[in-house]
Each structure stands twice: as C-alpha cells, then as structure tokens.
Backbone atoms as SQL, in Angstrom:
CREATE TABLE atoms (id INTEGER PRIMARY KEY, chain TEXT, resi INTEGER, resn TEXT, atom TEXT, x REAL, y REAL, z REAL);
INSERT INTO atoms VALUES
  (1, 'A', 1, 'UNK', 'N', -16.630, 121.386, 78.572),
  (2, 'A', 1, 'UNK', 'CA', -15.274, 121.562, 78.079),
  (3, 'A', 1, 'UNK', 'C', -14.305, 121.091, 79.140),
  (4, 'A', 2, 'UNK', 'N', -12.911, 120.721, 78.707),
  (5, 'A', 2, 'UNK', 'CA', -11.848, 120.553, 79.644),
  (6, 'A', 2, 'UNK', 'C', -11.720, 121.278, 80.541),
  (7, 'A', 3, 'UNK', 'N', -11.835, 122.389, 79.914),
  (8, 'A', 3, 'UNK', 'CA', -10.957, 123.669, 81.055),
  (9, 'A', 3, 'UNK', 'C', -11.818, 125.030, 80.413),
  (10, 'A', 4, 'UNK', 'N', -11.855, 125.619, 81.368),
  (11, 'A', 4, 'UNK', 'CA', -12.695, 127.016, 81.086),
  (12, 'A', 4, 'UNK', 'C', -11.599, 128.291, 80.297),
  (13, 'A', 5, 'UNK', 'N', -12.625, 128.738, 79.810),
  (14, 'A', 5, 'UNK', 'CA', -11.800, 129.843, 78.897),
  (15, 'A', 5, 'UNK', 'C', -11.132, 130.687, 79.526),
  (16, 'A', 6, 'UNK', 'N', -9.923, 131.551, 79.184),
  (17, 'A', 6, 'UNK', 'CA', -9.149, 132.674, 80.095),
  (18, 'A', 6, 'UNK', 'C', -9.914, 133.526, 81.003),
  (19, 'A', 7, 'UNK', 'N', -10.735, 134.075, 80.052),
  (20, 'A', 7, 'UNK', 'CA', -11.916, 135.423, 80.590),
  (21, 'A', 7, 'UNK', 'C', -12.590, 134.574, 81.890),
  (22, 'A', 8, 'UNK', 'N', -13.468, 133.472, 81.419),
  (23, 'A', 8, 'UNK', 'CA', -14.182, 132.877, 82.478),
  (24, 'A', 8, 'UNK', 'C', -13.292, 132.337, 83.998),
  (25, 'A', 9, 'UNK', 'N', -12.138, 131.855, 83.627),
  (26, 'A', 9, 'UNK', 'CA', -11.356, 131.227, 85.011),
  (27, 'A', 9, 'UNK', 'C', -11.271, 132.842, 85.425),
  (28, 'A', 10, 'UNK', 'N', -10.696, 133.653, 84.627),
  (29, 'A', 10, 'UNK', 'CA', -9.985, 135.213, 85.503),
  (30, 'A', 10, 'UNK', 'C', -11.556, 135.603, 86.444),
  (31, 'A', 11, 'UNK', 'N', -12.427, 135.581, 86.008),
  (32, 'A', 11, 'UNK', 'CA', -13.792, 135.927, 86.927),
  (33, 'A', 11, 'UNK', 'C', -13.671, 134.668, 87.877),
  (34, 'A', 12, 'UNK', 'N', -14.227, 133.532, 87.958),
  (35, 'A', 12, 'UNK', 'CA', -14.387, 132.933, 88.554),
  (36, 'A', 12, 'UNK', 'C', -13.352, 132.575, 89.854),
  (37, 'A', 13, 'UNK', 'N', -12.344, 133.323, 89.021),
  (38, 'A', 13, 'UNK', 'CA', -10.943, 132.818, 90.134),
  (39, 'A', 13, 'UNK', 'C', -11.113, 133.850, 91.854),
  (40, 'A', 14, 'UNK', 'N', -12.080, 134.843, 91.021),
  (41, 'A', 14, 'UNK', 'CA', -12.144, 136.240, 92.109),
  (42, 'A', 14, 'UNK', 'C', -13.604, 135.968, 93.148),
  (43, 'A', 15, 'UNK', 'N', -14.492, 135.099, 92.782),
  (44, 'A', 15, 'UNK', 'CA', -15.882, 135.245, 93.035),
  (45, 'A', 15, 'UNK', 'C', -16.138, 134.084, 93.476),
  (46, 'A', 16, 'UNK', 'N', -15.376, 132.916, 92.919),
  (47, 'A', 16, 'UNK', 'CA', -16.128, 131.785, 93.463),
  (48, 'A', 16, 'UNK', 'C', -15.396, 131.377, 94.929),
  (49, 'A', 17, 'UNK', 'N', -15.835, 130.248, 95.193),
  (50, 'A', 17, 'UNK', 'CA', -14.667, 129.660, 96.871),
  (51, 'A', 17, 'UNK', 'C', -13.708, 128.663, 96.462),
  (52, 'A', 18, 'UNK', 'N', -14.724, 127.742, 96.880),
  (53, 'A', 18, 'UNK', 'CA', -13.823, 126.530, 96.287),
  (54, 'A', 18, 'UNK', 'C', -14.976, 125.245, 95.512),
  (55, 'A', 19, 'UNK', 'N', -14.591, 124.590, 95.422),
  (56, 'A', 19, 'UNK', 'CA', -14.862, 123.481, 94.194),
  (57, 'A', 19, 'UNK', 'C', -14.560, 121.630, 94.771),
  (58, 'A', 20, 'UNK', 'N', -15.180, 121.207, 94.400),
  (59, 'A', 20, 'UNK', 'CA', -15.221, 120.103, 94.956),
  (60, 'A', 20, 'UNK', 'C', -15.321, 118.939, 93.678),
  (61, 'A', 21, 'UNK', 'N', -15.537, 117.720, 93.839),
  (62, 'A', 21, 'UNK', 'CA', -15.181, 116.352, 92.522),
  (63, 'A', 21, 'UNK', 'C', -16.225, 115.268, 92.724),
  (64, 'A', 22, 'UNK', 'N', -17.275, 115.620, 91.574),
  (65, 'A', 22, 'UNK', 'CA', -17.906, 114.082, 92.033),
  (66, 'A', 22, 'UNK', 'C', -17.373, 113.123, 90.689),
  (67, 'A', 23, 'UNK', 'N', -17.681, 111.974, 90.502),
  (68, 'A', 23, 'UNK', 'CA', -17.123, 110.657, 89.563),
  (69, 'A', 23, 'UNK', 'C', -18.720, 110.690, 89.026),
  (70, 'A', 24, 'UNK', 'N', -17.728, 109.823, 87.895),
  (71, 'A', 24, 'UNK', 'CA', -19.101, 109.092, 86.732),
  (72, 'A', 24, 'UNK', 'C', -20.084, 108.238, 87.152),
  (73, 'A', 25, 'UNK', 'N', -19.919, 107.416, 88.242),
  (74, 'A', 25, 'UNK', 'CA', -20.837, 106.828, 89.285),
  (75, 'A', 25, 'UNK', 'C', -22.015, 107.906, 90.135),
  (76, 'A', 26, 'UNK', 'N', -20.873, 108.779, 90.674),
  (77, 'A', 26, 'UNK', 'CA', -21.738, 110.081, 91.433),
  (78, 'A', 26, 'UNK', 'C', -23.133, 110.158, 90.485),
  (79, 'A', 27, 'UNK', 'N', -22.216, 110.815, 89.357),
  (80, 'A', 27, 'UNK', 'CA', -23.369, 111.325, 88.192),
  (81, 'A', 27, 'UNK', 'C', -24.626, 110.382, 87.997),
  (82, 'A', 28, 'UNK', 'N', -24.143, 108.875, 87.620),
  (83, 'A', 28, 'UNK', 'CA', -24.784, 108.171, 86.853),
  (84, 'A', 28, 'UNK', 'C', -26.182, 108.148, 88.354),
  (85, 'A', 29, 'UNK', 'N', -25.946, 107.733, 89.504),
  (86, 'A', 29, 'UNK', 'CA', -26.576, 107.793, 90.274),
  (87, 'A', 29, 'UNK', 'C', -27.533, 108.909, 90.360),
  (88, 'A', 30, 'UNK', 'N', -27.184, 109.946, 90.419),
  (89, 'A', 30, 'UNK', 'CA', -27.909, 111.470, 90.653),
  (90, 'A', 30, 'UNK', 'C', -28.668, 110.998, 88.930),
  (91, 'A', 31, 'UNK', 'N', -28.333, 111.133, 87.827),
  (92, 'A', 31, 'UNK', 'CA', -29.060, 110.795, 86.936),
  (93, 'A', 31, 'UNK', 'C', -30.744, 109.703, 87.367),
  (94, 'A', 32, 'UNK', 'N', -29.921, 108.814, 87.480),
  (95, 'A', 32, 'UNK', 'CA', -31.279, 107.657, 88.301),
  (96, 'A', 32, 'UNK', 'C', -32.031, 108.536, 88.845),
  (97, 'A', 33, 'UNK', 'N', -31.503, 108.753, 89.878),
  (98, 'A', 33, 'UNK', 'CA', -32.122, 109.289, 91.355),
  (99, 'A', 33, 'UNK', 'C', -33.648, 110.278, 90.570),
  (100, 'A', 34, 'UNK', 'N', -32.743, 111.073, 89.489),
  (101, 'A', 34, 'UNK', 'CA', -33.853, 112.542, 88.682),
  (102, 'A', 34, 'UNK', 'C', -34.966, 111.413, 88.141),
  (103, 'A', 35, 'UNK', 'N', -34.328, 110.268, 87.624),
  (104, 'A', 35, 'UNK', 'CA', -35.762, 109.746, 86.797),
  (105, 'A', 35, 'UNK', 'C', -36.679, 109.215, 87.468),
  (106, 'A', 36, 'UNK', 'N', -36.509, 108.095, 88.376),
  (107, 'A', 36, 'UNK', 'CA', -37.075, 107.337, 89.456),
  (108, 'A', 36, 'UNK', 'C', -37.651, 108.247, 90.452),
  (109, 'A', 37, 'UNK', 'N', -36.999, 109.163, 90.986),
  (110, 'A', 37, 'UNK', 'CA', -37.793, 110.152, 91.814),
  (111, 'A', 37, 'UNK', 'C', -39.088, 111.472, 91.638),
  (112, 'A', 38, 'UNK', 'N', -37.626, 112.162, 90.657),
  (113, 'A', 38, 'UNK', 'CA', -38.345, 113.677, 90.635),
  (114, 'A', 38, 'UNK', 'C', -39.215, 113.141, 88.724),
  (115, 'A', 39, 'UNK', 'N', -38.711, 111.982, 88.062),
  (116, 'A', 39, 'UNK', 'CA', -39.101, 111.777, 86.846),
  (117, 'A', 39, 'UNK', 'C', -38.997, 113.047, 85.809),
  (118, 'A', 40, 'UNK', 'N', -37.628, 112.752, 85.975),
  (119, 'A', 40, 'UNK', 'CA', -37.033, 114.352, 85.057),
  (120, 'A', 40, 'UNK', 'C', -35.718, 113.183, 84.716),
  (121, 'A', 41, 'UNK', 'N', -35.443, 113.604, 83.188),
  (122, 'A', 41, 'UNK', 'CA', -34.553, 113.109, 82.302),
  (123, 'A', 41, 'UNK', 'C', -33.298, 114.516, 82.039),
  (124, 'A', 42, 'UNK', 'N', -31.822, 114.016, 82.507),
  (125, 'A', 42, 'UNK', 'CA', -31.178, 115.026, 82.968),
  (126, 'A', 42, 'UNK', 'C', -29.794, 114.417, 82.336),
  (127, 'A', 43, 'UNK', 'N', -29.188, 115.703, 81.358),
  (128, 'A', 43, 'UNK', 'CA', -28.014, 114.532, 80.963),
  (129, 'A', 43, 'UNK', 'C', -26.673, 114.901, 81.997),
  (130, 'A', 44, 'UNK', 'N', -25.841, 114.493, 81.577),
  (131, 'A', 44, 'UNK', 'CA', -24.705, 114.279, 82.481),
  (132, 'A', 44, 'UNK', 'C', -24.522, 115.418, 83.509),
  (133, 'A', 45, 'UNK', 'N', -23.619, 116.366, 82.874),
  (134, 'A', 45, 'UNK', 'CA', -23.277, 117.614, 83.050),
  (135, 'A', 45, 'UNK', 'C', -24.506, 118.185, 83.698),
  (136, 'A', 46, 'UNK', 'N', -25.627, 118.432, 83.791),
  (137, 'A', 46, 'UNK', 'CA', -26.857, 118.753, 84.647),
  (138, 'A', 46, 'UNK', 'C', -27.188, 117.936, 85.564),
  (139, 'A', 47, 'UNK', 'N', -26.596, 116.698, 85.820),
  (140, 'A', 47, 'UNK', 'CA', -26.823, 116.012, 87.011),
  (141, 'A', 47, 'UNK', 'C', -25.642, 115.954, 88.181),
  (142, 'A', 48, 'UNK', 'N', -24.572, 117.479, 87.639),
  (143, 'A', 48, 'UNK', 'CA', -23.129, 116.929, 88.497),
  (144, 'A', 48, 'UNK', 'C', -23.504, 117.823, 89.991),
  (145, 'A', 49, 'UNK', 'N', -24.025, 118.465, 89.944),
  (146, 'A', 49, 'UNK', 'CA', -24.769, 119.686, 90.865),
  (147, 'A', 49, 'UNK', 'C', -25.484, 118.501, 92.044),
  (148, 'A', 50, 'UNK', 'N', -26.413, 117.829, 91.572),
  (149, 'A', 50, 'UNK', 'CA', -27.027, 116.971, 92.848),
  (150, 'A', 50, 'UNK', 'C', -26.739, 115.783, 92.622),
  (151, 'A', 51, 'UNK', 'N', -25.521, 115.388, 91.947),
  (152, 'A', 51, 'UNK', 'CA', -24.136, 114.267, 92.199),
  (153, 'A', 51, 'UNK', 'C', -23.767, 115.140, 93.539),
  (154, 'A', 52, 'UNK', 'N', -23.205, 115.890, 93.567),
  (155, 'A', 52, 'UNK', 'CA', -22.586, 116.792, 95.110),
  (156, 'A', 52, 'UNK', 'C', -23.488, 116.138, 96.037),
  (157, 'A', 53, 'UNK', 'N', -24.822, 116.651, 95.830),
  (158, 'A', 53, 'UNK', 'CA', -25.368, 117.129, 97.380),
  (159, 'A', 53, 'UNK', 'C', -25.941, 115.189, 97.114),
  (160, 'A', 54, 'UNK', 'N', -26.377, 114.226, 96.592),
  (161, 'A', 54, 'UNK', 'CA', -26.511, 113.025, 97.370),
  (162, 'A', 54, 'UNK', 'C', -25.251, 111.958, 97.468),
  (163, 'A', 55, 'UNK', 'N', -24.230, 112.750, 97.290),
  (164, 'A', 55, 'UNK', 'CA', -23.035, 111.155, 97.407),
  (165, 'A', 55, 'UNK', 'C', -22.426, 112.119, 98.558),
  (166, 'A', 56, 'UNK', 'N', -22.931, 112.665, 99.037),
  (167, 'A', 56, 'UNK', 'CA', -22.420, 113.621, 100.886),
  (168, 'A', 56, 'UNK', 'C', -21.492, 114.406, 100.206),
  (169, 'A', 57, 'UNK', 'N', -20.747, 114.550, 99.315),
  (170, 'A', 57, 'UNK', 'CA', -19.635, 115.427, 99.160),
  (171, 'A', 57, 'UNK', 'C', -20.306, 117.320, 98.855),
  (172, 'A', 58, 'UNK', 'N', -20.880, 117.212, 99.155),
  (173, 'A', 58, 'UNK', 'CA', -21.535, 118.620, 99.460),
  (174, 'A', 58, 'UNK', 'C', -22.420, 118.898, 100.393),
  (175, 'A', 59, 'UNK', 'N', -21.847, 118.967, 102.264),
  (176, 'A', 59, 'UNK', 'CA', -22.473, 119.331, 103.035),
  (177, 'A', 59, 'UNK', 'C', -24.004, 120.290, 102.964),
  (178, 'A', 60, 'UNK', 'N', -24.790, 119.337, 103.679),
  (179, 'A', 60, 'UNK', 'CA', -26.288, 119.688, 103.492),
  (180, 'A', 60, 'UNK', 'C', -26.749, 120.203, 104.741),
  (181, 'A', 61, 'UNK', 'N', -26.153, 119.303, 105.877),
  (182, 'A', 61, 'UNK', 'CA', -26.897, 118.610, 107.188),
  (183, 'A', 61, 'UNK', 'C', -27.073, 120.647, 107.624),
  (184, 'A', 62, 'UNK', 'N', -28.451, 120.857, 108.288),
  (185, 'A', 62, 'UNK', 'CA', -28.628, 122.047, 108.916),
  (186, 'A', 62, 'UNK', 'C', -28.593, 123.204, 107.881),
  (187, 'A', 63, 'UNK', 'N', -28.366, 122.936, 106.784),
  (188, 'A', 63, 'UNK', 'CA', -28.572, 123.907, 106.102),
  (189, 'A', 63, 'UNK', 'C', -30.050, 124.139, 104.806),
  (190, 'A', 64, 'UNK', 'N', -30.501, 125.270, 104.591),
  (191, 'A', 64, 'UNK', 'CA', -31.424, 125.339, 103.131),
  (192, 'A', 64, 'UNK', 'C', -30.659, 125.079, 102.123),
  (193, 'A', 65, 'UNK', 'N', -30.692, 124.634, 100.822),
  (194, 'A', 65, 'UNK', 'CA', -29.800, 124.935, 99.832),
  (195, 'A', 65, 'UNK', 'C', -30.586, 124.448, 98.374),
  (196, 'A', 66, 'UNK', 'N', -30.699, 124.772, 97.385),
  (197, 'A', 66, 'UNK', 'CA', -30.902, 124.628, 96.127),
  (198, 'A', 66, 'UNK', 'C', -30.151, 124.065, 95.320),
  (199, 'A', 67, 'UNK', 'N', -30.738, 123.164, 94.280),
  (200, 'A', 67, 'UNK', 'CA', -29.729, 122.934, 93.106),
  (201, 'A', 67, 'UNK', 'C', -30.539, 122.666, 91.986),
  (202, 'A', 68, 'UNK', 'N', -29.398, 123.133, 91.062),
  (203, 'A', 68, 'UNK', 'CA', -29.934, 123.847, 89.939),
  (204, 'A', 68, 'UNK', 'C', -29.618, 122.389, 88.821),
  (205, 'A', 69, 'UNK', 'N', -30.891, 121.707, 88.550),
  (206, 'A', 69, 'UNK', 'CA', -30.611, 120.456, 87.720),
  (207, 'A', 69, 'UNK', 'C', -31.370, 120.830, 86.018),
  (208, 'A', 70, 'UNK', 'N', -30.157, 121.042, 85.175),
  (209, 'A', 70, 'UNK', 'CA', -30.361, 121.385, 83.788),
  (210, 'A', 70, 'UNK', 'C', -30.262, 120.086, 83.012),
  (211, 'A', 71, 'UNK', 'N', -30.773, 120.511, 81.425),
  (212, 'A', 71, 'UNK', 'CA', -30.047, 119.816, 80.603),
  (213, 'A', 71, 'UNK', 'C', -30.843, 118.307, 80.257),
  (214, 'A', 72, 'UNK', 'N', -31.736, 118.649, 79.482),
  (215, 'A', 72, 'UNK', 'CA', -32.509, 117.647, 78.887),
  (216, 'A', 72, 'UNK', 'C', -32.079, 116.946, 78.093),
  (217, 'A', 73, 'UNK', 'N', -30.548, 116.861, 77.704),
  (218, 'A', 73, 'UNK', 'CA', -30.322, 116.819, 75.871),
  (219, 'A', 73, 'UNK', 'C', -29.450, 115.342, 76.244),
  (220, 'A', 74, 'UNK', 'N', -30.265, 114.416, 76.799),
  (221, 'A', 74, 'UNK', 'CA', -29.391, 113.317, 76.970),
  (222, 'A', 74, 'UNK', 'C', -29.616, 112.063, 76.126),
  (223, 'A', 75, 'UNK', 'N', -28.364, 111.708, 75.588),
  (224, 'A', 75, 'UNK', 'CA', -28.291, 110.640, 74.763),
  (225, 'A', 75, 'UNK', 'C', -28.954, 109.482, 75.442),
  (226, 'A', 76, 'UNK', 'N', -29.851, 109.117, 74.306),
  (227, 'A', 76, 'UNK', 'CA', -30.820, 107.725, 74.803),
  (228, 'A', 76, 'UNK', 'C', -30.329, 106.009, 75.330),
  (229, 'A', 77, 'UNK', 'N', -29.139, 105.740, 74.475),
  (230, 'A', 77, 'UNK', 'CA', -28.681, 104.933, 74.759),
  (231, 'A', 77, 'UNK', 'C', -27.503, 104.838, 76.083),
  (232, 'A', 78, 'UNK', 'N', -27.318, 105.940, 75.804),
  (233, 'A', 78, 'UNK', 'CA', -25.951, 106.005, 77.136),
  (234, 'A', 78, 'UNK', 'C', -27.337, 106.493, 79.082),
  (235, 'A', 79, 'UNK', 'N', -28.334, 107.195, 78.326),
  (236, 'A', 79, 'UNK', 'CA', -29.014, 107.167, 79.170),
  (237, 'A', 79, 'UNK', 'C', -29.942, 105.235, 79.831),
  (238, 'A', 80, 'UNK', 'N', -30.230, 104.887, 79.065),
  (239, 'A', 80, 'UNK', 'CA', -30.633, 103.529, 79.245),
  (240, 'A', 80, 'UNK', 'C', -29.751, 102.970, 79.968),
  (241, 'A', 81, 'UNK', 'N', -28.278, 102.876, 79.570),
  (242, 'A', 81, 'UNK', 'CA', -27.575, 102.072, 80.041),
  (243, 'A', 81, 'UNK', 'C', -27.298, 102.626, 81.703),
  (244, 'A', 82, 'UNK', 'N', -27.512, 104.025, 82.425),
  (245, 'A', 82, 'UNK', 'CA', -27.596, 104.550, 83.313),
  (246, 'A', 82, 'UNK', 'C', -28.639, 103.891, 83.609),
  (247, 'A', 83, 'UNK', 'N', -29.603, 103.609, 83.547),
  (248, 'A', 83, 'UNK', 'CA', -30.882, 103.472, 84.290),
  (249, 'A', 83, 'UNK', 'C', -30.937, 101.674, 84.349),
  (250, 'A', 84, 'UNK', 'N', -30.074, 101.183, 83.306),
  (251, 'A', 84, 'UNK', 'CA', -29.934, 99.778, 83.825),
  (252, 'A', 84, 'UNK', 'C', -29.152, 99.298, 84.851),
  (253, 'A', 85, 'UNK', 'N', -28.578, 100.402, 85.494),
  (254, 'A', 85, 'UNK', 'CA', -27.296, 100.076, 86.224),
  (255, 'A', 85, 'UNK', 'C', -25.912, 99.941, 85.774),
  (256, 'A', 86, 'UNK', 'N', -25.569, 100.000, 84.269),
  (257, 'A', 86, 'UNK', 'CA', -24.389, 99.322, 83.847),
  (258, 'A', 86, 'UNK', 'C', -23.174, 100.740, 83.729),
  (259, 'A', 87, 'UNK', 'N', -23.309, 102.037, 84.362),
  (260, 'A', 87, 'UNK', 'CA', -22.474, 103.026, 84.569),
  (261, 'A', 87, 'UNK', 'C', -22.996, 103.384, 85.617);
C-alpha cells in the first residue's frame, strides 16, 4: 500500500527507529541476486529487506543480522524481465 493505516503508523511511530529507501533497481537486483544465488523466486515487496542490506544502504560491516525474504507471488513476466536485466 501507499501509506500505512492510522492504527498501524500510531504503533509503529512508538516502536520502530528509523527507516531507510531502496529504488526499483535496488529491488530488481536483490530479486536476481534470490534467484541466481539462494534460487528462491521472491516478488518485489519481499525482496526490499535484502535490497537494504546488498546496495550498502543498510549497514552490515561487524555486525550479525537477518533478513526476512517473503513472498513467492511474483508475476512471471515482470519477473523475467528482472532476470533479463531490463528493470
């Protein structure tokens, strides 16, 4: 969604830190990266998590950290065109 619902921002506004921005490139990359590597098919929105941690915009260096890669439900053609390079 655009923007998170009232209830959800009022929690999140109290609990979370801060927030950071990866791009449609970030994604499309971290997408690749799941098939070619780990060979896991990951649609957008489940690949924005380790969009962060490999385009550096989510400090790693010295630390453990996890990420949580969801979301099988990816369109075939827009996925192809990710894996051809053309997004």
């Amino acid at each position: 969604t655009p923007q998170p619902g009232v209830l959800t921002f009022e929690i999140n506004r109290h609990l979370l830190g801060e927030g950071l921005v990866v791009d449609n490139r970030n994604v499309a990359d971290a997408m690749r990266f799941a098939f070619e590597v780990l060979k896991l098919v990951i649609e957008p929105g489940g690949a924005v998590a380790l969009a962060a941690v490999l385009s550096g915009k989510l400090p790693t260096r010295g630390r453990n950290i996890g990420v949580i890669i969801s979301g099988g439900n990816a369109d075939a053609s827009l996925f192809a065109r990710v894996l051809r390079g053309e997004i």
